[in-house]
C-alpha positions as CSV (number, residue, x, y, z in Angstrom):
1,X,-14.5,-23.6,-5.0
2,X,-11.5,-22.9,-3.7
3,X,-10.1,-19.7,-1.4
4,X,-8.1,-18.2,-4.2
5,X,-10.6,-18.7,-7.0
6,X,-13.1,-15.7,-8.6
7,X,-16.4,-15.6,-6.7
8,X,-18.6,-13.7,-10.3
9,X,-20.5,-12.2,-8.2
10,X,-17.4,-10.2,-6.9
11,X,-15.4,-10.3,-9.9
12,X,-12.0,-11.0,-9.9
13,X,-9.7,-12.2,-7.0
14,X,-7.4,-9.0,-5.8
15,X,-4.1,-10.2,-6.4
16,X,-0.7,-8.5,-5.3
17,X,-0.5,-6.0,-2.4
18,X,-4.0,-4.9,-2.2
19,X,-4.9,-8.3,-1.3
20,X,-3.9,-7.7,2.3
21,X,-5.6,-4.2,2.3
22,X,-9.3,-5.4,3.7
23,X,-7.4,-7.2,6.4
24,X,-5.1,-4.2,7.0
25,X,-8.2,-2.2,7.5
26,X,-9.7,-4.4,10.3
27,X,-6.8,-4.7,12.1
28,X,-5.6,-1.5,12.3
29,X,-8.8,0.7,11.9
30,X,-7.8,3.3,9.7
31,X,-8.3,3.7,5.4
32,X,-6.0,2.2,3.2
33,X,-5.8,6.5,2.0
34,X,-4.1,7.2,5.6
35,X,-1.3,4.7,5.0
36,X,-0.9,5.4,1.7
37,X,-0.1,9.5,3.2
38,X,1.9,8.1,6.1
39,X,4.1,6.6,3.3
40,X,4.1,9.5,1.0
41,X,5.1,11.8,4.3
42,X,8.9,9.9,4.4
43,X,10.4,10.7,1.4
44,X,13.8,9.7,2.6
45,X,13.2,6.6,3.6
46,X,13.4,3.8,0.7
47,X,11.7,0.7,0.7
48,X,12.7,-1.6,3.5
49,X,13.1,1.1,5.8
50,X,9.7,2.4,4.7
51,X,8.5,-1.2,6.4
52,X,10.8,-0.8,9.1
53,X,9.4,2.6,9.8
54,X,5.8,1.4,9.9
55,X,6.7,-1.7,12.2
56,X,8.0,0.3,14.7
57,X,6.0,3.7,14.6
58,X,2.6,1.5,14.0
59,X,2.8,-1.8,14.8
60,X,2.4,-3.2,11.7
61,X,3.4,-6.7,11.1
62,X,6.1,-7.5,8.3
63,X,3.4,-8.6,5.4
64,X,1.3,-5.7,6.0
65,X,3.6,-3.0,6.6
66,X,6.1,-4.5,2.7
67,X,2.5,-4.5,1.2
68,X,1.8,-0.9,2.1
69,X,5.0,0.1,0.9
70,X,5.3,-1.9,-2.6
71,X,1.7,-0.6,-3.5
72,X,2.1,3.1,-2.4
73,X,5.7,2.9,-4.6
74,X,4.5,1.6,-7.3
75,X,1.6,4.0,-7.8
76,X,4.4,6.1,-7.6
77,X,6.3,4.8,-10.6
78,X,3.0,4.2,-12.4
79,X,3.5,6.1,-15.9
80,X,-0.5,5.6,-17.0
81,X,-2.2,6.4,-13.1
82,X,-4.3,9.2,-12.3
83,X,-2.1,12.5,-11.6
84,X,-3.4,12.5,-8.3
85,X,-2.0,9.0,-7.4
86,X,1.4,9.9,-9.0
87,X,3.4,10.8,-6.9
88,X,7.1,10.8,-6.3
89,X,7.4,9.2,-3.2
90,X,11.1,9.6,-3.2
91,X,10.6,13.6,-4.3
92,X,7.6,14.3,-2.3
93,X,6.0,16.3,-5.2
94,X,3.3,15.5,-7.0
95,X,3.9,15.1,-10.7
């Protein structure tokens, strides 16, 4: 079996940006949630400088910090998700 393939016990392989969350989680010791807020808290900021921001404020590495980012943005843009994970990152309000 390879590394990328389904274990059924599990169910499926994570794919996309929450694939690096378990790892985020070791490394930096805090919920995938807290990020997720840290994010949400800088409106302003757009994408890259989202990843920027985390890099230097948190020590994030690159991978990490753009996988953070795309995820917490595209709940944001997510027309079907939960009101409570809708939010406009980019507004700062919840819709």
């Amino acid at each position: 079996m390879t590394k990328s393939a389904a274990n059924p016990a599990k169910g499926p392989a994570v794919k996309g940006p929450a694939s690096y969350f378990p790892s985020i989680e070791r490394q930096y010791g805090r919920p995938i949630s807290d990020w997720i807020s840290l994010i949400q808290s800088r409106p302003e900021l757009k994408h890259m400088a989202l990843v920027a921001w985390l890099k230097a404020e948190y020590g994030l590495g690159h991978g990490h910090a753009n996988a953070l980012v795309a995820h917490t943005l595209a709940l944001a843009a997510a027309p079907n998700s939960k009101p409570e994970t809708r939010v406009s990152v980019h507004k700062g309000v919840q819709q």
